[in-house]
C-alpha positions in Angstrom: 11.3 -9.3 -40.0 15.0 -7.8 -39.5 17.6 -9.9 -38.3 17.3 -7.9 -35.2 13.7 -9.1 -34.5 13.9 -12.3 -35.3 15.7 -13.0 -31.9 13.0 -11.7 -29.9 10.6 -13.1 -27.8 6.7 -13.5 -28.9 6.1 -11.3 -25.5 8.5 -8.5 -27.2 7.2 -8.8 -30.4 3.5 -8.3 -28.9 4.7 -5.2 -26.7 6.1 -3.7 -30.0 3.1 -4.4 -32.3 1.2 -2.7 -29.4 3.4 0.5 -29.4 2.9 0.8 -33.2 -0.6 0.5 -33.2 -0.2 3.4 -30.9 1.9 5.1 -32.6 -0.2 4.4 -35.8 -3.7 5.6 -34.1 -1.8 9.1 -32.4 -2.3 10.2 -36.3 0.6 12.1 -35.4 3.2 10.6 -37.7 4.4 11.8 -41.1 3.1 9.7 -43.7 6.2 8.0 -44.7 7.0 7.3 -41.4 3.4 5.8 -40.8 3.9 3.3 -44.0 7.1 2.0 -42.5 5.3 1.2 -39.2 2.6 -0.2 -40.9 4.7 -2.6 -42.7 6.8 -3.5 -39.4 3.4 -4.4 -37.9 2.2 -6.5 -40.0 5.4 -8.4 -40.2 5.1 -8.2 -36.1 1.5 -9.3 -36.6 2.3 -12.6 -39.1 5.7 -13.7 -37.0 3.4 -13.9 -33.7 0.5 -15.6 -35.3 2.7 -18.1 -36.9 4.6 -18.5 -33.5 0.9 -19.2 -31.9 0.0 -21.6 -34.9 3.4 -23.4 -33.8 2.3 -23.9 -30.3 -0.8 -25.0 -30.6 0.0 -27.7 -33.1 3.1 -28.4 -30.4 -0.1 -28.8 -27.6 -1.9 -30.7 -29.5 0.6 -33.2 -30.0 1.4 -33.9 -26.4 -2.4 -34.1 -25.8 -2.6 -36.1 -28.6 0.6 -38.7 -26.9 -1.2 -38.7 -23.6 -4.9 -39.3 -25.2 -6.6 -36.5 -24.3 -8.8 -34.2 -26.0 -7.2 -30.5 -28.0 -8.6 -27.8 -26.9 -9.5 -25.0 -29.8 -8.4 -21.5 -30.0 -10.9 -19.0 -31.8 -9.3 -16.6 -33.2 -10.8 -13.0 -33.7 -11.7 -11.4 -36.2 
């Protein structure tokens, strides 16, 4: 990610990936163009999934302090 995104929120990031995929499945942008999008996404797509991976270890230990049971995410495929 650019300096620039890494100070965004995970509900920015999520609103971006969305307007890429958009963008991406419009098939109306030059090739080039469409690589460079791609790429953004994907770095989008890993910096929100790790940010979910961080919060669900973070939930599980407070459940884990006050003895209750984690709850699971599945996660699509």
């Amino acid at each position: 990610m650019t300096k620039e995104q890494s100070n965004i929120t995970f509900e920015e990031a999520m609103e971006k990936l969305e307007k890429i995929v958009g963008r991406l499945e419009d098939g109306e942008v030059p090739l080039e163009e469409s690589i460079n999008l791609y790429k953004e996404g994907m770095e989008l797509s890993k910096w929100c999934h790790d940010k979910l991976k961080t919060a669900e270890e973070q939930l599980t230990l407070i459940m884990k302090d006050d003895a209750l049971k984690p709850f699971s995410i599945e996660e699509e495929e």
